[in-house]
C-alpha positions, 0 to 999 in steps of 0.5 A, spaced: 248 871 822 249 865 818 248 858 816 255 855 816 256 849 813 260 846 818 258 849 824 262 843 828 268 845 824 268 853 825 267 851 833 273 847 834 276 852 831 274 857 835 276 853 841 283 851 839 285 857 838 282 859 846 276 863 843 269 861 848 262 859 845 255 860 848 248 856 847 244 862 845 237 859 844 235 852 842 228 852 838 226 845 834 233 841 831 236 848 831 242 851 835 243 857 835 251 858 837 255 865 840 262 866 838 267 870 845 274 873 845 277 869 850 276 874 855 268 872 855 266 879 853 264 881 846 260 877 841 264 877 835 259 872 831 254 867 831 251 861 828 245 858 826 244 850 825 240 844 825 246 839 823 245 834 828 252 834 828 252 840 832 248 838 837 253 832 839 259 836 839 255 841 844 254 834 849 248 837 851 253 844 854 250 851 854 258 853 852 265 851 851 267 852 859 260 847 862 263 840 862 262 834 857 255 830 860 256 823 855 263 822 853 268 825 858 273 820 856 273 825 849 276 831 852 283 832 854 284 832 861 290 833 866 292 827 872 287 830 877 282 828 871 279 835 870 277 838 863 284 841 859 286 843 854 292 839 852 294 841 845 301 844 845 301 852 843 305 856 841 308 863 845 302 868 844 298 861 844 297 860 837 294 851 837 300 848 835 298 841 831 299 835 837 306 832 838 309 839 837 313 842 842 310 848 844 310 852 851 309 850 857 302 852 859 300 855 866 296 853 871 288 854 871 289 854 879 289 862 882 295 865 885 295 869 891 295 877 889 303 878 889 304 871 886 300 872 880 303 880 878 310 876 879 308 870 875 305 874 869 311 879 870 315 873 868 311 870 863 312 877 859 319 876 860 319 871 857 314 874 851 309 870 852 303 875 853 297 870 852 300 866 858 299 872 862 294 873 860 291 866 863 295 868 870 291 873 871 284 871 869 285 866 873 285 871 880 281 875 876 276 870 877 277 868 884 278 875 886 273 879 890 267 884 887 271 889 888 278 888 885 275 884 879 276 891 875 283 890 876 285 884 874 279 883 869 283 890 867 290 886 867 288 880 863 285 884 857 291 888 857 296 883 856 290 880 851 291 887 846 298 886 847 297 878 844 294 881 838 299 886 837 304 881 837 300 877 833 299 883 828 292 884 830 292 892 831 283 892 831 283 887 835 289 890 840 286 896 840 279 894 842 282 890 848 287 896 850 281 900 850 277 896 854 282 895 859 283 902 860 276 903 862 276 897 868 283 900 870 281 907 871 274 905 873 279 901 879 284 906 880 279 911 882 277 907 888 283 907 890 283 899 892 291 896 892 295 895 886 299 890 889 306 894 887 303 896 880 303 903 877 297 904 876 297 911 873 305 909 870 299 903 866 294 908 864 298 913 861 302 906 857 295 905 855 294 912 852 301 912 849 300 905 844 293 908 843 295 914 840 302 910 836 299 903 835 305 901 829 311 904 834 315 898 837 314 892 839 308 893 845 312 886 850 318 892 850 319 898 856 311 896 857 309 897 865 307 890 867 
């Protein structure tokens, strides 16, 4: 834990780059702010701060997914008025500077079970693993209970699969592995896969763990 010196500037950063944030504890002027994946598991940081700074970029959030109470015009939004970010990306949703021609982003709307595995596939296609990604948290997050290890599973693979191609081997290889323990944890109550192999997927998975540094991982991958 740290005192950053600019705290504001680290969470823009982090945000920006598709990162989450949470209000851990508030005492007194100081905040203290947690740093997540984009997938909303692993702590990777946190920081304590009493810049008043900090507290107005907050707005009075608890994260970075809670709405904005007191300067809703400050934020990106799309035609339908909700929060969005609208900085261009590029195709492993890397920030790319305002005005850029990145990728055309995907919606935040869930698809039905089939569309979702068909748009993802083509996302993958196009070699864009991180938009696949998003496709699939979005299901994920409307899914019910019971098949929420599959496509939680699904959006953390195609997560290692963006640091792999970004050249982040610890943090695929930390992805991967959570993605294998939620697929196999669904694959074992039999629940539908939706015309994906799951067990052709979990052996893909142990074969990347055991040759991380082999060829490309959006190459002769199962999804």
């Amino acid at each position: 834990m740290d005192r950053d010196p600019d705290v504001v500037a680290v969470l823009r950063r982090w945000e920006d780059a598709g990162g989450l944030w949470r209000v851990l504890t508030r005492e007194g002027s100081g905040v203290t702010v947690g740093l997540y994946r984009c997938d909303g598991g692993e702590e990777t940081d946190r920081f304590v701060a009493d810049d008043p700074r900090v507290e107005q970029y907050l707005d009075g959030r608890d994260s970075s997914e809670d709405e904005p109470r007191s300067r809703p015009g400050d934020r990106d939004r799309d035609p339908e008025g909700r929060a969005r970010q609208a900085r261009p990306r590029d195709r492993l949703g890397r920030p790319l500077p305002y005005g850029s021609q990145g990728v055309e982003p995907v919606s935040e709307e869930p698809l039905p079970p089939l569309a979702t595995v068909a748009a993802a596939r083509g996302l993958l296609g196009e070699g864009r693993p991180f938009s696949a990604h998003e496709v699939y948290e979005a299901r994920w997050k409307a899914a019910p209970a019971e098949e929420r290890e599959l496509w939680q599973g699904l959006a953390q693979l195609c997560v290692a699969m963006t640091h792999a191609e970004r050249g982040n081997q610890i943090g695929a290889l930390r992805l991967l592995g959570r993605a294998r323990r939620r697929l196999e944890t669904y694959a074992a109550t039999g629940g539908p896969a939706y015309g994906l192999d799951l067990g052709r997927v979990l052996a893909w998975i142990q074969d990347r763990e055991g040759d991380p540094d082999g060829s490309s991982w959006l190459m002769h991958h199962p999804l």
